[in-house]
N, C-alpha and C positions, 0 to 999 in steps of 0.2 A: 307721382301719378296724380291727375287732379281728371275730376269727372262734371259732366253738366249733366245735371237732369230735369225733364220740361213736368209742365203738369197743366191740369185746366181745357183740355181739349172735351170735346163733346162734339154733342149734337142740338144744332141750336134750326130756326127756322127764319125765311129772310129776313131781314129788317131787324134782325134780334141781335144780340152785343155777346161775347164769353174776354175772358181775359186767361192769359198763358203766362207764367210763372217759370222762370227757369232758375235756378241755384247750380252754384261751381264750387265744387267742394276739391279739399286733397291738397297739397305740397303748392299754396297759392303764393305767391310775392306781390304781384299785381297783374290786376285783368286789362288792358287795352280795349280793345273794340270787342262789345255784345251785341247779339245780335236773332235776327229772325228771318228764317228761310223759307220755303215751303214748295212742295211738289206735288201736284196733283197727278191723277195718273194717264198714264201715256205724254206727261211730259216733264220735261227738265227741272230741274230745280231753280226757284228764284229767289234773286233777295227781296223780301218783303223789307224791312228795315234794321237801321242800325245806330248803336250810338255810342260815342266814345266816350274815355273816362273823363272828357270835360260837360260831357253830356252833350255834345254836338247829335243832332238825329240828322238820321236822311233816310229818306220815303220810297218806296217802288210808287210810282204815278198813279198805278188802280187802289193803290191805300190810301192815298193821300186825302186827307181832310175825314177818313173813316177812323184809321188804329192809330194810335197812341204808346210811343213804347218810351219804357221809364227804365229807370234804375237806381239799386240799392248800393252805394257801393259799399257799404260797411258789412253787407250779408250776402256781396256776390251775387245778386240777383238783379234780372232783369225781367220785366214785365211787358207784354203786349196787349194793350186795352182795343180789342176790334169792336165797333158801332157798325150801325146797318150794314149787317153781313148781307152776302151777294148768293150766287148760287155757285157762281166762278171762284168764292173764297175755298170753298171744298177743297182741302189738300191737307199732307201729312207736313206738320208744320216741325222743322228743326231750332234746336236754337245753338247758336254759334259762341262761344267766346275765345280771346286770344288771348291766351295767359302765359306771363314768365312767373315761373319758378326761380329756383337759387341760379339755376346754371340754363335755363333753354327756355326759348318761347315757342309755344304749343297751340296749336290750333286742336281747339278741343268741340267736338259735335255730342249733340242731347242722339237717343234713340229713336226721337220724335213721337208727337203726341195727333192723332187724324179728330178735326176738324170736319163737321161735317153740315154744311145747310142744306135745308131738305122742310119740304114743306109736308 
């Protein structure tokens, strides 16, 4: 069994910055690509960004040049640094990672953490 769990969501106001924290704990071997989702409501889920275990990133195009996503690989953690939050950032943000265990590789999803700009 191996688990993600996010943290660091809030309530922030435009032009203001929060950073999101997620950890993968449980039966790890190694994690492949981490990551960050997010869905606002009444629409689909998107990738906001990702990065793999050589620390390669790639961007959804309305983050780029704003968040910032890093990674711990020693503590299974990956971080999303957001700067000048938008109004369209508002969303229940997930965080992703693909981990193998001894015998299987897992796509493992956080419970997600709501994100919320609001003036």
């Amino acid at each position: 069994q191996v688990h993600v769990v996010e943290s660091g969501g809030g309530l922030v106001q435009p032009g203001g910055s929060l950073r999101l924290s997620c950890a993968a704990s449980g039966s790890i071997f190694s994690i492949n690509t981490m990551g960050w989702y997010r869905q606002a409501p009444g629409k689909q889920r998107e990738l906001v960004a990702t990065i793999t275990s050589v620390l390669s990133e790639n961007y959804a195009d309305s983050v780029k040049g704003r968040f910032t996503i890093s990674r711990d690989n020693a503590k299974n953690t990956v971080y999303l640094q957001m700067n000048s939050l938008k109004f369209e950032d508002t969303a229940v943000y997930y965080c992703y990672a693909s981990i193998w265990t001894d015998t299987d590789l897992l796509d493992a999803w956080g419970q997600g953490t709501q994100v919320t700009v609001s003036s």
